[in-house]
N, C-alpha and C positions, 0 to 999 in steps of 0.2 A: 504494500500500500504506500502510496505515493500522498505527500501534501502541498495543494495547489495553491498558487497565488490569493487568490478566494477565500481561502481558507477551507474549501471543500479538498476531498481526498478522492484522485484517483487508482484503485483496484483494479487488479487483473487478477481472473477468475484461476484458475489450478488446468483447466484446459486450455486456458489461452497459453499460459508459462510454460506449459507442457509442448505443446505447439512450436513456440519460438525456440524453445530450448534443445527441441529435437534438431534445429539445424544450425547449434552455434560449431565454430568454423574451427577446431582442434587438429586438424590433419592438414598438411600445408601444400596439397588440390584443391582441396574443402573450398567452394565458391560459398557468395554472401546469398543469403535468401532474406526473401520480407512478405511487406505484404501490408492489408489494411486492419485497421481495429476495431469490430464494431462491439458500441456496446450500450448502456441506457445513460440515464441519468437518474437520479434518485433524490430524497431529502432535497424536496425544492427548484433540483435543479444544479446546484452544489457540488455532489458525488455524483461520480463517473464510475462504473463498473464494467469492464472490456469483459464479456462476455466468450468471444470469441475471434478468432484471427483467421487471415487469410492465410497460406503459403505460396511457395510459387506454384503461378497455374501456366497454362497455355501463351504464350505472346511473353511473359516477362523475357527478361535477355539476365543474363548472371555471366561474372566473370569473380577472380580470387579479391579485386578489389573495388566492385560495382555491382549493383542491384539494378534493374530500370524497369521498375511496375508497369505491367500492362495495364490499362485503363480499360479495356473491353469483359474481361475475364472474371476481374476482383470488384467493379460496377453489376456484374450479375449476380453475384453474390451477393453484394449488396442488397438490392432490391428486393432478392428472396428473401433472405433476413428481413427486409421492412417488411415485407407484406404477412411475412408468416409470426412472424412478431405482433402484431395489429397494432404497427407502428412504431413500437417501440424501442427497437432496437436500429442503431443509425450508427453512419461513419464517426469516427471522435480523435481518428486520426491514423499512423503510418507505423511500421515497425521494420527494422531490418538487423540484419548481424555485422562484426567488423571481426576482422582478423588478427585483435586484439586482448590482451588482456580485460583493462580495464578501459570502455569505450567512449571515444567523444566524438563529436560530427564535425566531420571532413568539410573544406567550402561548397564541394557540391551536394551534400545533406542539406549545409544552411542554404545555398538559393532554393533548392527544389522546396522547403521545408515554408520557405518565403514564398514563392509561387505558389504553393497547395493553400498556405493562408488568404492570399488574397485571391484566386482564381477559384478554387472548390466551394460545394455548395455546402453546410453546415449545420449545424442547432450551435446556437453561440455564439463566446465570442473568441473560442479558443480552439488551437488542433493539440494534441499532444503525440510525440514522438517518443520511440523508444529503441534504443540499440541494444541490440544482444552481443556482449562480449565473450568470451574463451573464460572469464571466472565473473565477473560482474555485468549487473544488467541497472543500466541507467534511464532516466525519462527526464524530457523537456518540455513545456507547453509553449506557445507561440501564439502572440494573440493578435486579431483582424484589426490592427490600427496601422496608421499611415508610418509608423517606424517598425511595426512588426514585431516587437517586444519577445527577443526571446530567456525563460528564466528555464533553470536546470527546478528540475523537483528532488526532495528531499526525502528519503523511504522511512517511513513511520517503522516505530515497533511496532509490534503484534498489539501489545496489550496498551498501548500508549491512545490518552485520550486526546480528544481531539480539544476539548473544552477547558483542560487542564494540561495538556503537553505533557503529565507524568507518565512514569510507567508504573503499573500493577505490579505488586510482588507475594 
């Protein structure tokens, strides 16, 4: 669990982690994989819960140090997910792997990351990004304003409230 700018918290579900985590990049052929995150909103609006991910489908292109989403493939997904959701569930943003330990985004992560904010269609006012590294897995939000505001998010503990910022013992 992640904690957003907002003060709301974005979640990825144990299938989604699962999903990404199945193609972080340990073997050095290992190409990058991604894909899109969909998932609801919750408590108002606030909390993000990534439900599910895409992987690579059909049309993406992969190389050892590039990803490049198809837009045709992970869009039908999409859609099913909206409809069979009854609406609920929607894009919320991007996810890929690097071929690193512990991972931050390349310049061409931030323009594409900057293009998907201001060109795609959304709920909000924010996309959230997330790399899968080789031991660590990071998240960024990015929000639709005319600077593009990108912050790193910060991983909650388990038992850590959100109302108190302690932790439970």
């Amino acid at each position: 669990m992640f904690l957003k700018r907002n003060g709301g918290r974005l979640g990825i579900s144990t299938e989604a982690l699962r999903t990404m985590q199945s193609y972080v990049q340990r073997e050095p052929g290992s190409h990058e994989a991604g894909g899109v995150m969909i998932g609801r909103y919750v408590d108002g609006g606030e909390d993000i819960v990534v439900d599910l991910v895409t992987g690579p489908l059909p049309g993406d292109r992969r190389s050892r140090f590039r990803f490049h989403r198809s837009k045709r493939s992970h869009q039908a997904v999409l859609d099913r997910e909206w409809r069979e959701s009854g609406h609920t569930r929607t894009y919320v943003g991007e996810w890929h792997t690097h071929p690193e330990p512990d991972p931050s985004p390349s310049g061409i992560d931030l323009e594409d990351w900057r293009r998907r904010v201001q060109r795609d269609t959304f709920h909000g006012e924010e996309l959230h990004f997330v790399i899968v590294g080789q031991t660590h897995l990071r998240a960024w939000e990015m929000t639709r304003n005319s600077s593009c505001d990108l912050r790193p998010l910060n991983r909650m503990h388990c038992a850590q409230s959100r109302e108190e910022g302690a932790r439970d013992d």
